[in-house]
C-alpha positions in Angstrom: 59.0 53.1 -107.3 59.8 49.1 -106.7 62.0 48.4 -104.8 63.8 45.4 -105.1 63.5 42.6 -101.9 67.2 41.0 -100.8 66.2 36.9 -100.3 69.6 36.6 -98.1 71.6 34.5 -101.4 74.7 36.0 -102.9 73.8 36.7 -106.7 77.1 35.1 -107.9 76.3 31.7 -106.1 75.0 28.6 -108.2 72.5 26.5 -106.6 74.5 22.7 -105.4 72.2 21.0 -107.4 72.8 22.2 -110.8 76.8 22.1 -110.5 76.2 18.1 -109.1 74.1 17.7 -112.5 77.0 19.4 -114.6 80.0 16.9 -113.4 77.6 13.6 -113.3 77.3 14.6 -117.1 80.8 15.0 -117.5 81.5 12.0 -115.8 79.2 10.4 -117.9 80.7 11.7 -121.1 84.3 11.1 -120.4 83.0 7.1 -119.7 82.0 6.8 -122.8 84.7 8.3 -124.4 86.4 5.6 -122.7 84.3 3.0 -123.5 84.4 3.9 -127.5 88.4 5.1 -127.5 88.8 1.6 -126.1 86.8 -0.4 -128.0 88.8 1.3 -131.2 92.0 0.2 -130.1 90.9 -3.4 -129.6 89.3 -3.5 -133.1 92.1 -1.8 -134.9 94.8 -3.2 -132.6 94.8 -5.6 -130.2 91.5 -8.0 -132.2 91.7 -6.3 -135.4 92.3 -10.8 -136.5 89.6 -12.0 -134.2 87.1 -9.1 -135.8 88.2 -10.0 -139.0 87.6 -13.8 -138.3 84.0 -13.0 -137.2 83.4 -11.1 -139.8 84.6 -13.7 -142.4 82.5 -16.0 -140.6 79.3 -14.1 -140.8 80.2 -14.3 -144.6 80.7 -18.1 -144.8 78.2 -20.5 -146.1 78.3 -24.5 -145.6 77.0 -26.8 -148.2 76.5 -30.8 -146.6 78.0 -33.3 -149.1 76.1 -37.2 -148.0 78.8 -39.8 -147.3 77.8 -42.5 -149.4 76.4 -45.8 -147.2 78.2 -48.5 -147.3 76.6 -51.4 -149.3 75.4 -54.9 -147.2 76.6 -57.5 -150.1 75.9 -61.8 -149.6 78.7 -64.0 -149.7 78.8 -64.2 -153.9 78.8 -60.0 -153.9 75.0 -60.2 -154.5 73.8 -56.6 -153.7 71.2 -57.0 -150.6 71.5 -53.4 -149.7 72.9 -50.0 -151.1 72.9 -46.1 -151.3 73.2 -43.9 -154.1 73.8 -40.0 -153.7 71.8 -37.9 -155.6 71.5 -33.6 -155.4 69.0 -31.8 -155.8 69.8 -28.0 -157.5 67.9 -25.0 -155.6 68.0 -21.2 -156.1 67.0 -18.5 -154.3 65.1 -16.6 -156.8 65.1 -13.1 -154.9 69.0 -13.9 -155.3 68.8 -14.6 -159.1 66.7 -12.3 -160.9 68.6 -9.3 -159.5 71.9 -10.2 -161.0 72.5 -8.3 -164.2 76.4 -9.9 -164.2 78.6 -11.6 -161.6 82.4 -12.7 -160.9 83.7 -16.2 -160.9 87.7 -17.6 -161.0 88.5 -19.5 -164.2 91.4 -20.8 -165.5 93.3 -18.8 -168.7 96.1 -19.8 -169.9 97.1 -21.3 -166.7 96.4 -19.4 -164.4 93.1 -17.9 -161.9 91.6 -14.8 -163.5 88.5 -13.6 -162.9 85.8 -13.1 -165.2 82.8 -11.1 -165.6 79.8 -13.2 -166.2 75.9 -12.4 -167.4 73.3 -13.8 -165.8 71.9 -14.8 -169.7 75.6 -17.0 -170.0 75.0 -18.1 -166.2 71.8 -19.8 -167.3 72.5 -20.7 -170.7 75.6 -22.9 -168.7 73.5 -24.3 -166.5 71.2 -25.6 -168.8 73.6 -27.2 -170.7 75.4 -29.0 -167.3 71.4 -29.9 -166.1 70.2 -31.0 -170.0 67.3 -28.4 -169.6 65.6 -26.2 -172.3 67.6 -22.6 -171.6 63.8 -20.7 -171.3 62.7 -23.6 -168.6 66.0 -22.9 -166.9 65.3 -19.1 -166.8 61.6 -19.7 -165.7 63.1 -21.6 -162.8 65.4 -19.4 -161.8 63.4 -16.0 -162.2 60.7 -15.1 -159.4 60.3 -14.1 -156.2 60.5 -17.2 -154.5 63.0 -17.6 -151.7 63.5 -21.5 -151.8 62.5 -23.5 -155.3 63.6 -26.8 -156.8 65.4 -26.2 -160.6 66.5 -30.2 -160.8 66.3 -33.5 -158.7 68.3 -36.5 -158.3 71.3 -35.4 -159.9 74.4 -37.5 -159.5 77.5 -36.7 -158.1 79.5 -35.3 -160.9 76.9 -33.1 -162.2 76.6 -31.7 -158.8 80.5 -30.6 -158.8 79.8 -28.9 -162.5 76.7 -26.8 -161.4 78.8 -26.0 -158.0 81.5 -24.7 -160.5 79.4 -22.6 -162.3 78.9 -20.4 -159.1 75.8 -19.0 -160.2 74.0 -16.2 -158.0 71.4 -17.7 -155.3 72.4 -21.4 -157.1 73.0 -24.0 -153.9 73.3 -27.8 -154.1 71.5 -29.7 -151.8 72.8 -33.3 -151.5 70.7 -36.4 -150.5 71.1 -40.3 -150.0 68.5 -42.9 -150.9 68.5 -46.5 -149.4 67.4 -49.3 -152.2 67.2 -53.3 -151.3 67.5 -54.7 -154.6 66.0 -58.7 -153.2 63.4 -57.1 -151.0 62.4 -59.5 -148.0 65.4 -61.8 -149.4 67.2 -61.7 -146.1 65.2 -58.6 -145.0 65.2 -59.6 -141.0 68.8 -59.9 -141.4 69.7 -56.9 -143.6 67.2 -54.2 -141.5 66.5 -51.2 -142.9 66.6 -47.6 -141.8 64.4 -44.6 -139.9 64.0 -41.5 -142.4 66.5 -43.0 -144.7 69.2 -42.2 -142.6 69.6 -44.2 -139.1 69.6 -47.6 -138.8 66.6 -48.9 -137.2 67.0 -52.9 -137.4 68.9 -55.5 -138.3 72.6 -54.9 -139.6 71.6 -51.7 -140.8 71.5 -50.8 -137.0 74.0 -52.7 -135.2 76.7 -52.1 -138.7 75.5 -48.2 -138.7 78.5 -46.4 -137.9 80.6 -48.9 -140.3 77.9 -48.4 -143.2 77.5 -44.5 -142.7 80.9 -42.9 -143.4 81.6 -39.3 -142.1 80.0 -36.2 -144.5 82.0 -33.5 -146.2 81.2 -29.7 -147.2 81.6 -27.2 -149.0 82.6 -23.9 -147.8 82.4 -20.5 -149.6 81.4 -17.1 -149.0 78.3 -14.6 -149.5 78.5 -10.8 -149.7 75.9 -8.6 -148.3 73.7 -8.5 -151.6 73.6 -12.6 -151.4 76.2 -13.3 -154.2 79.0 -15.6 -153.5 81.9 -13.6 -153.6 84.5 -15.4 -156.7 87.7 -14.9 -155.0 86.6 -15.6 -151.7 86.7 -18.7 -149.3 86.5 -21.6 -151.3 87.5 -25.0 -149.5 86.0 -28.5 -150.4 86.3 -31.3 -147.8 85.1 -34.8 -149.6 82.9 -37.2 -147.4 84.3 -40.2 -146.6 82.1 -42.9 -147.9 81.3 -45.8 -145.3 82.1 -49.5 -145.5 80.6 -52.1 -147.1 79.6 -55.2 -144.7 80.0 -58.5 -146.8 78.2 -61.7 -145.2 78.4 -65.3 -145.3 74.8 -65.5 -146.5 74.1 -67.1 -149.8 71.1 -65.4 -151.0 69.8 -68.1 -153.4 69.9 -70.9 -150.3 68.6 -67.5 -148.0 65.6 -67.6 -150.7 64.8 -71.1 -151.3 64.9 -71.3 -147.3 62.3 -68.8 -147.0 60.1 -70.1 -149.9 60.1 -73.7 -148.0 59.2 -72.7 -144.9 56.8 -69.9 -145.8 55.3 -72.7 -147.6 55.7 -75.3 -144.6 53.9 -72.7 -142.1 51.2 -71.3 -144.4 50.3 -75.3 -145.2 50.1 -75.9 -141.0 48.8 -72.7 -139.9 51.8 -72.6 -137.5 52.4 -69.1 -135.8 56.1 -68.6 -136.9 58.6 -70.7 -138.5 62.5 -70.6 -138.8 65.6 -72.4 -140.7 68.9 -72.4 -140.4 71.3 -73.5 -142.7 75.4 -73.3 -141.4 78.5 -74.9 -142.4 80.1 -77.2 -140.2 83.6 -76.5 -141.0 83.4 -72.3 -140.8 80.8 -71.7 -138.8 79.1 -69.7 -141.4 75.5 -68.8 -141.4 74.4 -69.6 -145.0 71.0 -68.8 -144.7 68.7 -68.0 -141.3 65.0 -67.7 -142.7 62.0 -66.3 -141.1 58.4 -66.6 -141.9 57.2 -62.8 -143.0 60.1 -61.9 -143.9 60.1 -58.0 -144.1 60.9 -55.8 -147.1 63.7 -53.0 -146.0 61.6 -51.3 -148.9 58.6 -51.4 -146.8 58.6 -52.7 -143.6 55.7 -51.5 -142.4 53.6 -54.1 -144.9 54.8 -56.6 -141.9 53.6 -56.6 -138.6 56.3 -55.4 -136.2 56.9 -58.6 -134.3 58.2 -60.3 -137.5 60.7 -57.8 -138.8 63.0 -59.7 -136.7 65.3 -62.6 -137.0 63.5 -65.2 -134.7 66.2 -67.5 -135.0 68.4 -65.6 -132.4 65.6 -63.6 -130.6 63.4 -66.2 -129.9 64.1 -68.4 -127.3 62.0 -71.7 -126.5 62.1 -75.1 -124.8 63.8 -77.2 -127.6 62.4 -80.4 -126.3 63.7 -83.8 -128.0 66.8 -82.3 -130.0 68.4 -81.6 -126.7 68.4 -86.0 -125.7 72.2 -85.2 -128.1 73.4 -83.4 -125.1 72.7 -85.7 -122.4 74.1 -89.2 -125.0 76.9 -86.8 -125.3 77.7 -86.1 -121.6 76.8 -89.9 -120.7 79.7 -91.1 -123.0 82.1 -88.0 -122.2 81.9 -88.8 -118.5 82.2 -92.8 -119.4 78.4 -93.6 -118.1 76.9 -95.5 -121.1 77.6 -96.1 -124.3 75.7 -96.6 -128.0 74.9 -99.9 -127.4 74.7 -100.0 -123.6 71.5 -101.6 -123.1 68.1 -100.2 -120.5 65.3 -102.4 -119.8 62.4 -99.3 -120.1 58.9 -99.8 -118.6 55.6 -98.5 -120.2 56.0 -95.7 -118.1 59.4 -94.1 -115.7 58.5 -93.0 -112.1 61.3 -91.7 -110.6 61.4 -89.5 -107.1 57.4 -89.3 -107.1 57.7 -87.9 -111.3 56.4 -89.9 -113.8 57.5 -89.8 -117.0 56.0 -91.7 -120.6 56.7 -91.6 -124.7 55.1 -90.2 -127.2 53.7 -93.5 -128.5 52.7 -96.5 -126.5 54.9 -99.7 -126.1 55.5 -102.1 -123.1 58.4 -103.5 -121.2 61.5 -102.9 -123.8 65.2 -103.5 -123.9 66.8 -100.5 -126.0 69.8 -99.4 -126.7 71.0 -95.8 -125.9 70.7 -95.5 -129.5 67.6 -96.6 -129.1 66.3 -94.5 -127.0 67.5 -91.5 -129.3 66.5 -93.0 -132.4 63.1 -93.0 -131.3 63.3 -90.1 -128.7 61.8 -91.7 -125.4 61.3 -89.6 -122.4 61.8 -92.4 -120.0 64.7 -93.8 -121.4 66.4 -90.6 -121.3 65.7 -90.0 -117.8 66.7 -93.4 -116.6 69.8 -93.0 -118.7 70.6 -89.6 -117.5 70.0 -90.2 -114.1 73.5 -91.6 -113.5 74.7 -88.0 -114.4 74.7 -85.4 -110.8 72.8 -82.7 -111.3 75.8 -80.6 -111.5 76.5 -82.4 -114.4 73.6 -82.0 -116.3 73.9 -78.1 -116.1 77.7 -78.3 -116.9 77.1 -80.2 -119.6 74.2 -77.8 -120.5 76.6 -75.0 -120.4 79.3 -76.9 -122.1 77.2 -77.0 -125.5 76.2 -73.4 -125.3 73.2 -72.7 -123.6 73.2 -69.6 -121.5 75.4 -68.2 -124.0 73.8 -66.0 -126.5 76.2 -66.5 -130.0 76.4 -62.9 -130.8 77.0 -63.3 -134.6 76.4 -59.1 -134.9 72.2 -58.9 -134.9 69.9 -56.6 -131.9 68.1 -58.6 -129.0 70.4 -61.9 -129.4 68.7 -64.7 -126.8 71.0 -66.3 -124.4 67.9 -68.6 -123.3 67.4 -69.4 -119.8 69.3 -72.2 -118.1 68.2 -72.2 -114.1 71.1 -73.0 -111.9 70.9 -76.5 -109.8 70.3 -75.1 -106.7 66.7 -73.4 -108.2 65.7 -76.5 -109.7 62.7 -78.1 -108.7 61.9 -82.0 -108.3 60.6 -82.4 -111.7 63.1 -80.2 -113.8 66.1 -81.9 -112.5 64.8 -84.5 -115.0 63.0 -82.7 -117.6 66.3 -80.8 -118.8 67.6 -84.1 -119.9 65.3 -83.9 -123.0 64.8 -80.0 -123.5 62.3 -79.0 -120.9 62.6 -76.4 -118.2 65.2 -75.1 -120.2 64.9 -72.7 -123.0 67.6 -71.4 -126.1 67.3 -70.0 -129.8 67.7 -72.1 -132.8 70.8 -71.0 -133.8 72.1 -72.0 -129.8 70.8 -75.5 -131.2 72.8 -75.4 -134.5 76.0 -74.5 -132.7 75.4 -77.4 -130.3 74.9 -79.8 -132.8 78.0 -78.3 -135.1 80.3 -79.6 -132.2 79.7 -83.5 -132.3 79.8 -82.6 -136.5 83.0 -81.0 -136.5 85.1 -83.8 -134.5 83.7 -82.0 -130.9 84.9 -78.6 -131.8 82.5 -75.6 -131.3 83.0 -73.0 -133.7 81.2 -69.5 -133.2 79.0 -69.1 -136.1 79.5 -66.1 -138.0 77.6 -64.2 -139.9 79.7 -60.9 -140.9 82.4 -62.3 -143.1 84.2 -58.5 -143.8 84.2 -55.0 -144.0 85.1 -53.3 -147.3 86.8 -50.3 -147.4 85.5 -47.9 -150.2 88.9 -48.3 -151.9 88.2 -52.0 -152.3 90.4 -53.6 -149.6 89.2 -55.9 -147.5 88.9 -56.5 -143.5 88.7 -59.7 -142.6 86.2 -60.8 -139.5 88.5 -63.0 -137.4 86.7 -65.9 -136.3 86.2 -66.3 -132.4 88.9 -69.3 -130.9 87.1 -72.6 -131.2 86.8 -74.8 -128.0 86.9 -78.2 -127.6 83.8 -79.4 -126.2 83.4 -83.4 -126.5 86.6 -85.4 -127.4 86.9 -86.4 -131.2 85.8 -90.3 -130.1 82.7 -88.6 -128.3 81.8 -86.8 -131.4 82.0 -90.1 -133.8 79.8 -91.7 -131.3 77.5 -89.2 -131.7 77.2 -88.9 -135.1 77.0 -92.9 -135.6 73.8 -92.6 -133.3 72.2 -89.7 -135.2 72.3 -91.0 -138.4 71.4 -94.6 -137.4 68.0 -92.5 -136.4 67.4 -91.7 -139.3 68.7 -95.4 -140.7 67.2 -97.5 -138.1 65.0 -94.8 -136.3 61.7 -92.6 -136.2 63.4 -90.2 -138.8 63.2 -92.0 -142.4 61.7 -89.2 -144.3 65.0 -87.4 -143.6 67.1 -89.6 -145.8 68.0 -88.1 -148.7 69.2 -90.7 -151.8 72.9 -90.7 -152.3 74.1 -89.0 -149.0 74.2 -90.4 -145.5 72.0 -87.9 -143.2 72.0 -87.5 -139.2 69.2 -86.0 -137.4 67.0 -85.3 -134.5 64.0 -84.2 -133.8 62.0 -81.9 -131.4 58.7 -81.7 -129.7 57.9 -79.2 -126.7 55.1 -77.6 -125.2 54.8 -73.9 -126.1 53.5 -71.8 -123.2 51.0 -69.0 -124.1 52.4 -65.5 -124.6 50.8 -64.0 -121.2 52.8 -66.9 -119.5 50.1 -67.6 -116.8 47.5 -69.9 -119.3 49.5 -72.5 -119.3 50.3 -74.1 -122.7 49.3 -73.2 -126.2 50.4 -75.5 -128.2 53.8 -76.7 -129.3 56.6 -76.3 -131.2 58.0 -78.5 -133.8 61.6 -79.3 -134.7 64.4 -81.2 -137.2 68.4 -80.4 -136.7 70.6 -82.9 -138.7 73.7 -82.9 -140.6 75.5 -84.5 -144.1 77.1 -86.1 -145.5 77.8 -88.3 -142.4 80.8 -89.4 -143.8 82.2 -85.6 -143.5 79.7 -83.7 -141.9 79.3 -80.2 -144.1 76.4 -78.7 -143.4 73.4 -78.5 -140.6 69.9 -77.7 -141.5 67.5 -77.1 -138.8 63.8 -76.9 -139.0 61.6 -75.1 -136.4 57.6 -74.4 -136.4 55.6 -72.7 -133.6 52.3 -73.8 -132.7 51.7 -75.5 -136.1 47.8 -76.8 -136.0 46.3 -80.3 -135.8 48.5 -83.5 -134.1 51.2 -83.7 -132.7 52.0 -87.1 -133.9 50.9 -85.9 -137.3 53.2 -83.8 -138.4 56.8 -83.9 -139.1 59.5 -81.7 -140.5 61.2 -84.4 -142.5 60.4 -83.7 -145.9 61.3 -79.9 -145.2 64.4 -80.6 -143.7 65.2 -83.1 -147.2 64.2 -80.4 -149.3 66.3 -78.2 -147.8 69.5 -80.2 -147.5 69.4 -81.6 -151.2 69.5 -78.1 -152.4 72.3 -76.8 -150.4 74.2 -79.9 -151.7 73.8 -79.2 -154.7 74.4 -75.6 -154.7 78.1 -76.7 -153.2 78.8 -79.3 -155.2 79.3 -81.8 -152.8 79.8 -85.2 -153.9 77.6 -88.2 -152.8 79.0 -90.1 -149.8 80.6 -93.2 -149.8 81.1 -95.9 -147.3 77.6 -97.8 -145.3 75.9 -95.7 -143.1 75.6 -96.6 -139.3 73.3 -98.9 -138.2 73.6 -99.4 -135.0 71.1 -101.4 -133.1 67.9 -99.6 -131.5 66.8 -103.0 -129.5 68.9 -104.9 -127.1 69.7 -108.5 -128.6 
């Protein structure tokens, strides 16, 4: 017989631990029970809209629709830069060639209805809106193929039709292509852009969010099997097209400029070479030419140093040109005059500095006209001496220099103009005639457009409006003019300028039938590294015409042109130049004698 052993535990006690695992699973349970019974009432309840809104936008698709770029148009509305939109149509083929028929909104008899399409009529449409063969079409379209081109380059309105159509796995894709019509005709100026999209130089960079305009999109909706749904979301937003930025650039002077001194530089082997062509009564740029000009096309066929505009990012000691500025600060501050008379040595020493000319002569008696008309160092300095040296910068300042112009391009020079106090014993002198002092050529031209314009300074201006894409204009308001040099100051001026070319070094500037005022420039050109000294120099012509009312300025400017200094000059450029832009605007010969004033003492 067994007997059964008593372990000492009633028989109708649980052990702890299974009754602890019994209400942890409870508790567990009724959590959850929580969790879900709460979660319904927020979904059909409290957020049944914000569910619904999330849902809707799982369901949305956004199609990008290019803002068109603004056009960059020349003074005449000669295209120099513009965009066209073009789309390209896609499918998703995997979308396509499962659709036996689909749903789409039409309008019968005046009102929404929607219609049962087949995928046959889908592509037979779409053909007919693309221009395509219906069985290339359906080759297209049919496959496997998640992403495939049916059509490129389609324009704008053909685009809306195909979108219309709403064809099963059918997208648009929308695109913008950059063209420059006059290739390197004003390319420096005009810039051009990074992946067809960004400005990268020039106007196309500084202008970009003028030329750009703002995108638009299409929005509709996709069920689960990849089929826009017909009578679902459906909202168009059109881009805003961006500006067009019209200049005071005429691109046939812009070309001729650049033919003339492309030819100019290639002929002396210089390193770069600029003109500028402005009018004197605007301050418009009509042309600003570079050497190498790039083409927006394709920039890269240029090296990247000359897809610039050097004639307001390169600054450089201007040498001779700048003798105006000290004759015009002389006779402002009633120190000389045109004919005051200097008894001028072969050679000026002057607080230990010697200075000499560029040609030899002996012990002469010129006039301040003189001295300008056939651009002597030492007469300058003797001359300018009876200015302070506060004077001298003043007067420097006064004109411009310092001051970058700021007519709207990247990397505008403001030059370098020391102040007194950092002025050594030698450059207290040399900035009389353009030497320890450095400035662009367009800081030149605006110096020189004062004593044309009567001693005004005018800003010169190179954006002349923004277009709005419904035509209206928006005018560029000049910046206030300031009066520099008094209007007697001014005619002084002038009358010595053009009695250098008269009576002076500058003969093969005259041109027959108008009365012409220059000045030249010569100036040591320090090597790039700036520790080698100098390598070579850098050639120069500014003048204006008629003299009898000053229109237009024309400056000339080589770098480090080869062979003599003495040999070369930029006359006949400068001549070639100025005749055309007369002619181009009409303006009539001059009349009255021209100003001869005396270069010698009598």
């Amino acid at each position: 017989m067994i007997v059964a052993q008593r372990t000492g535990i009633p028989g109708n006690r649980r052990s702890p631990n299974h009754t602890k695992r019994l209400r942890l699973g409870l508790g567990i349970m009724l959590t959850l029970l929580l969790v879900v019974g709460g979660k319904l009432v927020l979904v059909q309840g409290l957020d049944a809209g914000g569910m619904a809104e999330a849902a809707l936008d799982n369901r949305r698709r956004a199609v990008v629709l290019p803002a068109e770029r603004g056009s960059i148009i020349d003074a005449n509305g000669t295209v120099l830069a513009n965009s066209v939109i073009r789309y390209n149509i896609v499918v998703d083929q995997t979308v396509n060639t499962k659709t036996g028929t689909f749903y789409r909104l039409e309008m019968v008899k005046g009102k929404d209805e929607l219609v049962e399409v087949s995928r046959d009529q889908g592509i037979s449409e779409l053909a007919s809106v693309l221009g395509m063969e219906t069985k290339d079409v359906r080759d297209a379209v049919t496959g496997n193929q998640r992403y495939y081109i049916v059509a490129k380059d389609l324009k704008p309105d053909v685009e809306d039709r195909v979108s219309k159509l709403q064809i099963p796995g059918i997208v648009t894709e929308g695109t913008s292509k950059r063209v420059y019509p006059n290739g390197s005709v004003a390319g420096g100026i005009v810039g051009f852009l990074q992946d067809g999209v960004t400005g990268l130089a020039g106007l196309e960079q500084t202008q970009d969010e003028v030329l750009k305009g703002i995108p638009g999109k299409r929005l509709f909706e996709i069920g689960a099997d990849g089929l826009r749904i017909p009578v679902g979301v459906d909202q168009l937003t059109p881009p805003e097209d961006g500006k067009d930025v019209k200049l005071t650039i005429n691109s046939d002077i812009q070309y001729f400029a650049q033919q003339a001194i492309q030819s100019q530089s290639d002929k002396l082997s210089a390193e770069w070479g600029v003109i500028i062509v402005e009018d004197i009564k605007t301050g418009n740029i009509i042309a600003m030419a570079d050497t190498n000009a790039p083409d927006p096309n394709d920039p890269g066929r240029v090296a990247a140093k000359d897809r610039g505009v050097r004639s307001v990012t390169a600054a450089y000691e201007p040498g001779s040109v700048e003798k105006m500025i000290t004759a015009s600060a002389l006779i402002e501050e009633g120190k000389s005059s045109p004919l005051d008379t200097f008894t001028i040595p072969p050679s000026y020493t002057v607080d230990g500095q010697t200075f000499n000319d560029s040609f030899t002569h002996g012990t002469e008696q010129r006039t301040l006209a003189g001295i300008l008309g056939w651009s002597m160092n030492t007469g300058t300095v003797m001359a300018g001496r009876r200015l302070s040296k506060d004077q001298r910068h003043d007067w420097l300042q006064k004109f411009g220099i310092g001051e970058a112009p700021d007519i709207g391009l990247p990397a505008e020079a403001s030059g370098i103009l020391t102040p007194v106090d950092q002025w050594d014993g030698r450059q207290e002198y040399t900035v009389l005639f353009g030497q320890g002092v450095s400035q662009s050529t367009l800081q030149t031209v605006r110096a020189f457009q004062t004593v044309a314009n009567k001693g005004v300074m005018l800003q010169p201006r190179l954006i002349d409006s923004y277009i709005n894409p419904g035509g209206t204009g928006e005018k560029v308001e000049a910046k206030p003019p300031r009066q520099v040099v008094s209007e007697g100051t001014a005619k002084q001026l002038r009358d010595i300028l053009e009695s250098a070319v008269t009576e002076g070094q500058i003969k093969d500037a005259a041109i027959d039938g108008y009365r012409v005022g220059a000045k030249t420039g010569t100036s040591e050109s320090p090597c790039d590294d700036g520790k080698s000294g100098f390598c070579g120099y850098t050639a120069s012509i500014v003048g204006m015409a008629p003299m009898d009312d000053p229109r237009f300025i024309v400056e000339v400017v080589l770098q480090r042109p080869k062979g003599s200094i003495y040999g070369i000059t930029q006359g006949p450029v400068f001549r070639s130049v100025m005749s055309q832009v007369l002619r181009t605007y009409n303006v009539q010969p001059s009349t009255g004698e021209p100003a001869r004033l005396p270069q010698y003492a009598k």
